[in-house]
C-alpha positions in Angstrom: 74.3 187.9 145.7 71.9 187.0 148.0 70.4 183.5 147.8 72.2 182.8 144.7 75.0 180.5 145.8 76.3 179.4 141.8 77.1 181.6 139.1 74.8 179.0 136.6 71.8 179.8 138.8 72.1 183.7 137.7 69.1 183.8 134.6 72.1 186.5 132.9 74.6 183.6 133.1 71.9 181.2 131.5 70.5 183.3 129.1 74.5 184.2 128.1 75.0 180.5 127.9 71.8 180.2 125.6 73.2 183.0 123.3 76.6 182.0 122.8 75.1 178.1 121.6 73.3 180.2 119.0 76.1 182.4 118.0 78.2 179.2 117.6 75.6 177.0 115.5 75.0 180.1 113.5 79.0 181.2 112.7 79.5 177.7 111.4 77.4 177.4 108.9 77.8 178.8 105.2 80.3 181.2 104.2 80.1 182.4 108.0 82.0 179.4 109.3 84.7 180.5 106.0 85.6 183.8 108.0 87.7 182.3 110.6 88.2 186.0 111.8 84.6 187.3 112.1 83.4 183.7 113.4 86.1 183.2 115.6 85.4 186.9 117.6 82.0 186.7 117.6 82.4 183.0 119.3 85.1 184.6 121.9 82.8 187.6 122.5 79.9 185.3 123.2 81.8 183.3 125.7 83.5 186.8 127.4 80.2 187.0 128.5 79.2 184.1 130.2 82.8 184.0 131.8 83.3 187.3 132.9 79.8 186.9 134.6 81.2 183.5 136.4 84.7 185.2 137.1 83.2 188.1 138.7 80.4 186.3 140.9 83.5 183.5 141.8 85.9 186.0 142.5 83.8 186.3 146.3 83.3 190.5 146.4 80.9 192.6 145.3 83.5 194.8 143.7 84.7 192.6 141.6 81.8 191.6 140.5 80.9 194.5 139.6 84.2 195.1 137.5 83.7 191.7 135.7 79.8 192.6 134.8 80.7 196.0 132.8 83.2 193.7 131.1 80.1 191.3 130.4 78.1 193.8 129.1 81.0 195.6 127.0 81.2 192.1 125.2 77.3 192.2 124.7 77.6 195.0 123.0 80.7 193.3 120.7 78.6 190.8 120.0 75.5 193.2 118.8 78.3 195.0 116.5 79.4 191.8 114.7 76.0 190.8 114.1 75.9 194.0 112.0 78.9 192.6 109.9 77.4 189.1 109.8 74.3 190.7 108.3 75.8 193.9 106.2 78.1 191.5 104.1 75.3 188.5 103.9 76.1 185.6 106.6 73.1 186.1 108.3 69.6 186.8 107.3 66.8 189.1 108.6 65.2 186.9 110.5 68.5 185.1 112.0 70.2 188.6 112.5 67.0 190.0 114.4 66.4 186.9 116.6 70.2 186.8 117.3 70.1 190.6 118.5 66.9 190.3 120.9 68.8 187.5 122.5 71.9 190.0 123.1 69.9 192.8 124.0 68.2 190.9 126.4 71.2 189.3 127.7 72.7 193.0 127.9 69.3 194.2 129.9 70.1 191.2 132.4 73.5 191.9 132.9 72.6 195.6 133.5 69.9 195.0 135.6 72.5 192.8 137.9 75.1 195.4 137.4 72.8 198.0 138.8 71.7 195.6 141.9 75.5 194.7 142.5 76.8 198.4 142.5 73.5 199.2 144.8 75.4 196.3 147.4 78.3 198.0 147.4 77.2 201.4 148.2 75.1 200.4 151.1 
């Protein structure tokens, strides 16, 4: 990427960062932190992303990173699904649920967006 030199300077690798603290501090709390199986995938999605978008940018192509971005944004959109669950069966509230999903949807715009630019790289 040009004039990014570190996967933490990408705002889609900070703003995954930012979202997977708040998927954590919200999955152990209540009877969310009680579901070891809901909590513990939402956690692992959340951190899929934020990895997969350091993998790819470390892994030194733009290929690659390409790959490892559509993985990023698959687990955005795993993330978005189990916050349905969290909310259909009464872990999270409205307002946590809908704060929670503007931060992944944004997150998945980023990642997109990046996607997008990479794939536009690699074509030229």
């Amino acid at each position: 990427m040009s004039g990014v030199e570190r996967f933490e300077d990408l705002v889609a690798w900070q703003k995954a960062r930012a979202l997977t603290k708040a998927i954590y501090l919200v999955s152990q709390q209540g009877a969310f932190q009680k579901d070891f199986g809901l909590s513990g995938q939402i956690q692992r999605a959340s951190v899929s992303i934020m990895s997969n978008i350091a993998e790819g940018f470390e892994r030194g192509s733009s290929a690659d990173f390409h790959r490892f971005l559509i993985m990023a944004k698959a687990s955005c959109a795993e993330v978005r699904t189990q916050l349905y669950v969290a909310l259909d069966i009464g872990y999270l509230d409205t307002t946590e649920f809908n704060q929670l999903q503007k931060q992944a949807e944004e997150v998945a715009r980023l990642v997109g967006g990046l996607r997008v630019s990479v794939e536009r790289k690699i074509k030229s």
